[in-house]
C-alpha positions as CSV (number, residue, x, y, z in Angstrom):
1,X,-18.9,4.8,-5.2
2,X,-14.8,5.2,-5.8
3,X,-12.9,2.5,-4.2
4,X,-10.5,3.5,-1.1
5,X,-6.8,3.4,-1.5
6,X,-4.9,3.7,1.7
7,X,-1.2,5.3,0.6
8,X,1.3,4.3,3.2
9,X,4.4,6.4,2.2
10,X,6.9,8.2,3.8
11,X,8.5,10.2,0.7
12,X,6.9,13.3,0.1
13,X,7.5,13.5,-3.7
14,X,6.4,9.6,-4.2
15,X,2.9,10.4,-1.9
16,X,2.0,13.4,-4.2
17,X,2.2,11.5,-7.6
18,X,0.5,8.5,-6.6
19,X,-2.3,10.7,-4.9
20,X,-2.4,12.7,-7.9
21,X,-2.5,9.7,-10.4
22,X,-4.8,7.6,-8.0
23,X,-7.1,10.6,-8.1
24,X,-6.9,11.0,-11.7
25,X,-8.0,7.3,-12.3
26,X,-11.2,7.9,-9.7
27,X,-10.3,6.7,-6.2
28,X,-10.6,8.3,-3.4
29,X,-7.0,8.7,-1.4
30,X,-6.0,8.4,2.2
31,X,-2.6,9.1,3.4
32,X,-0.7,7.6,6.0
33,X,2.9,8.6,6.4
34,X,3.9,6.1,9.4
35,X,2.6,2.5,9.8
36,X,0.7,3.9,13.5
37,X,-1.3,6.2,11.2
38,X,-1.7,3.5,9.0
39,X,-3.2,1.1,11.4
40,X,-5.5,4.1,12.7
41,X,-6.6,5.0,9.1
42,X,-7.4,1.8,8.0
43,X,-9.7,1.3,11.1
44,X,-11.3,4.3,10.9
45,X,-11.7,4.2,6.7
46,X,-12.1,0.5,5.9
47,X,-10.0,0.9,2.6
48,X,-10.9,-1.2,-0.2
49,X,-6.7,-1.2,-1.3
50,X,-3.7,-0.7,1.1
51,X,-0.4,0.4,-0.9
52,X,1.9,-0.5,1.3
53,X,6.0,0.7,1.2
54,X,7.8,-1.6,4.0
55,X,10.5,1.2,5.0
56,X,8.4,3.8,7.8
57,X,8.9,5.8,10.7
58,X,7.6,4.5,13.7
59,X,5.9,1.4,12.9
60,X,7.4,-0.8,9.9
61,X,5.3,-1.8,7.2
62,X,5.8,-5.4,7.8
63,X,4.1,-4.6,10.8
64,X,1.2,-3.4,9.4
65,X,0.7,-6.0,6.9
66,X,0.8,-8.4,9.7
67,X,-1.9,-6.5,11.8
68,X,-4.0,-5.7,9.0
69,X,-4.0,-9.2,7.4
70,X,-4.8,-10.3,10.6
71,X,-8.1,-8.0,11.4
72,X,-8.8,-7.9,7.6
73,X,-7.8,-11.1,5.3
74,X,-10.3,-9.7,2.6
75,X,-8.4,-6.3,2.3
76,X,-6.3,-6.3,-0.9
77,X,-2.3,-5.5,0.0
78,X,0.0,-3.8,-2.5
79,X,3.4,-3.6,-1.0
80,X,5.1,-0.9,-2.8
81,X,8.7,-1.1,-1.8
82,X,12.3,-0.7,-3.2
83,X,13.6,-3.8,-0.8
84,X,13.8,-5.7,-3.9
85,X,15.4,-9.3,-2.4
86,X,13.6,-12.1,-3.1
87,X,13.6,-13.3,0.9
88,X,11.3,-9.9,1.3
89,X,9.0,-10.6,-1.4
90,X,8.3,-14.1,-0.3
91,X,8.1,-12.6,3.2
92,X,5.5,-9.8,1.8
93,X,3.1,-12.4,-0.1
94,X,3.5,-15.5,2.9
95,X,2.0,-12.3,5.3
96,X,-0.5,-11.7,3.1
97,X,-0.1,-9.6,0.6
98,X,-1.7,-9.2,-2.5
99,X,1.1,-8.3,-4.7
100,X,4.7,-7.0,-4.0
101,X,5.7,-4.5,-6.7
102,X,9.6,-3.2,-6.3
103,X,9.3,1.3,-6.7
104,X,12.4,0.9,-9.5
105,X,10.8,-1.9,-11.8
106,X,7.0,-0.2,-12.0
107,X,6.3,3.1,-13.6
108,X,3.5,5.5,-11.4
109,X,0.7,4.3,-14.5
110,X,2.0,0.8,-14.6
111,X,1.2,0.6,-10.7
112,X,-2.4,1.7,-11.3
113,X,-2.9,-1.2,-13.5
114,X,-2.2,-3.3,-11.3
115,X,-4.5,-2.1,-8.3
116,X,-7.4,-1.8,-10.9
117,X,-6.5,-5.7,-11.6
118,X,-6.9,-6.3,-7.8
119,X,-9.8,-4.5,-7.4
């Protein structure tokens, strides 16, 4: 059974290589492009990963990570993000997530490896 990866990412360009490369490496992708489809989408799907970008319409993604860790501790959180200060990475990990990867510092491949580490 392929794990779930919930996407949550607003850039067009960035959601089409990681669902391509996610794909490629066996996962089964879900696409949220706002943190209120995000919350509905993880409800509905139960993901077994959230990748999470912290800049959305609508609904933040430190929003979602709050709800989210809240309703599902056991769900591993990727924030994938270029808010790169070290205030927001403390603030991403103390809500709960897994890791906080920064978009400029981690190739596409190099993120994979580090979901398949999680899960």
């Amino acid at each position: 059974m392929a794990k779930k990866i919930l996407l949550v990412e607003d850039d067009p360009l960035l959601i089409d290589i990681y669902t391509t490369k996610l794909k490629e490496e066996g996962f089964e992708v879900l696409v949220a492009t706002d943190g209120g489809m995000a919350q509905n989408l993880f409800l509905k799907e139960k993901p077994d990963l959230i990748l999470l970008d912290i800049v959305l319409p609508n609904t933040s993604g430190w929003e979602v990570l709050k709800k989210i860790n809240k309703e599902s501790p056991q769900t591993k959180i990727v924030i994938l993000s270029n808010l790169g200060q070290k205030e927001e990475i403390e603030k991403g990990l103390n809500l709960g997530a897994d890791k906080y990867l920064i978009k400029t510092n981690y190739t596409p491949s190099e993120v994979i490896e580090e979901i398949k580490k999680l899960l």
